[in-house]
N, C-alpha and C positions, 0 to 999 in steps of 0.2 A: 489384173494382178494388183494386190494394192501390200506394199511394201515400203518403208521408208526407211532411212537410219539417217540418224543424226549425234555430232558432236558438239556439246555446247557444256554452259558451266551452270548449276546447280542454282537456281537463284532465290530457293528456300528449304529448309529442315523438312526430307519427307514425313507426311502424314501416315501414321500407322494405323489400322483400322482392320479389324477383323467380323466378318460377317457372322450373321447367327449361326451357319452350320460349321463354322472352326477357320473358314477360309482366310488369310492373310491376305490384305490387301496394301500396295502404299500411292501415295496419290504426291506429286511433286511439279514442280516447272523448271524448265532450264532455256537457258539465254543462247541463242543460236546466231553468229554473228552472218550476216548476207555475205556472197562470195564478192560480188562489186558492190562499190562506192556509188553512194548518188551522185548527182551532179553539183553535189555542194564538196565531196570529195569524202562523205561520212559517210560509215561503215552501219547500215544501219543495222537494231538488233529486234530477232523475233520471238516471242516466250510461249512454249509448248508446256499444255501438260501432259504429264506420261501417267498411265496409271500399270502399275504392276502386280500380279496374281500369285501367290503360293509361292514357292523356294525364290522365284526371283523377286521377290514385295520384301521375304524375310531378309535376302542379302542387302536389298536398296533402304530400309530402316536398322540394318545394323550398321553399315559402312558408308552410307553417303551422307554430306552434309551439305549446307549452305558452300558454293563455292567453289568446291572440288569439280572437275573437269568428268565430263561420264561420255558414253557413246551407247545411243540406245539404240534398239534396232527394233523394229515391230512392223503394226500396220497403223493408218489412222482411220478413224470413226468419226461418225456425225452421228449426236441426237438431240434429240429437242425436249422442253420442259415447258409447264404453263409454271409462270411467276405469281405469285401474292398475288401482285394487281393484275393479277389476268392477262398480261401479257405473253406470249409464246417465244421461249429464248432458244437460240440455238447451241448447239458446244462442241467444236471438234476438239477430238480429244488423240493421243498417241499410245495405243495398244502395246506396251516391252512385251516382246517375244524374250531380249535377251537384256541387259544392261553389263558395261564393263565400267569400271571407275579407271579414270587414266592416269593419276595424279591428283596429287595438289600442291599447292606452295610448300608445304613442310615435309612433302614426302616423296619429292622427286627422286628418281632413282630407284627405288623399291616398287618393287612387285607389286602389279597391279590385280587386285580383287576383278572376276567376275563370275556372271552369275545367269545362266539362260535357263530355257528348258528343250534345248535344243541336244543334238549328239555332239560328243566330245570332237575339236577341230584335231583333224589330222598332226603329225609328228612333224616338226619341220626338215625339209628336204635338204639331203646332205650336199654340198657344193659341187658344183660341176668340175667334170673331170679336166687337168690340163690337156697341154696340147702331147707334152709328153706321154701321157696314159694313152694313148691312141697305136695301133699297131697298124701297119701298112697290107693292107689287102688287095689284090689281081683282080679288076672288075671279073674275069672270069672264073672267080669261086664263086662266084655270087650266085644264090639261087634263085633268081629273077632276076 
């Protein structure tokens, strides 16, 4: 299975680009901070890029920017390229299945854009019953 998601902050203006047969593409990087500390007690940080395809590329070049906090969810890739000088380079790259923007400094509190090509997530679940809601049942109604 190859599956990833990650939260991190935008750490440039995505690239908008669209292929010859109409397809929307955006190509971007975000700053991923490590769960622990090295041994110097720093947080160190890792920079991914994501590249996104068709409605979720259009939502990622109208609403994200430099900075803004996102969570992407995809798979990641490896491939390779020969360089100018003949070199052979490698590039893993992070596949959006989905991207949400989580915020940003100016727009905390408001409703957060996103944008997959997944099925709509379920309704949220209405809160569990008290203790009151509960009616007292004779193990021997029970049908098993």
């Amino acid at each position: 299975m190859n599956k990833v998601i990650m939260i991190g902050n935008m750490a440039n203006d995505p690239e908008a680009r669209t292929t010859q047969s109409g397809i929307s593409q955006s190509t971007f990087r975000i700053a991923v901070q490590r769960r622990f500390a090295n041994p110097q007690g720093v947080r160190e940080t890792d920079f991914f890029t994501v590249i996104a395809w068709r409605q979720t590329a259009d939502f990622c070049n109208r609403y994200l920017s430099k900075g803004r906090k996102v969570a992407v969810e995809g798979s990641i890739q490896n491939r390779s390229y020969d360089a100018q000088d003949g070199s052979k380079r490698y590039v893993t790259e992070i596949i959006a299945d989905s991207v949400e923007a989580l915020g940003s400094r100016s727009e905390e509190g408001q409703s957060r854009p996103r944008m997959d090509n997944g099925p709509t997530p379920p309704p949220a679940q209405p809160a569990p019953p008290s203790m009151n809601d509960f009616t007292e049942v004779d193990d021997d109604e029970l049908p098993f």
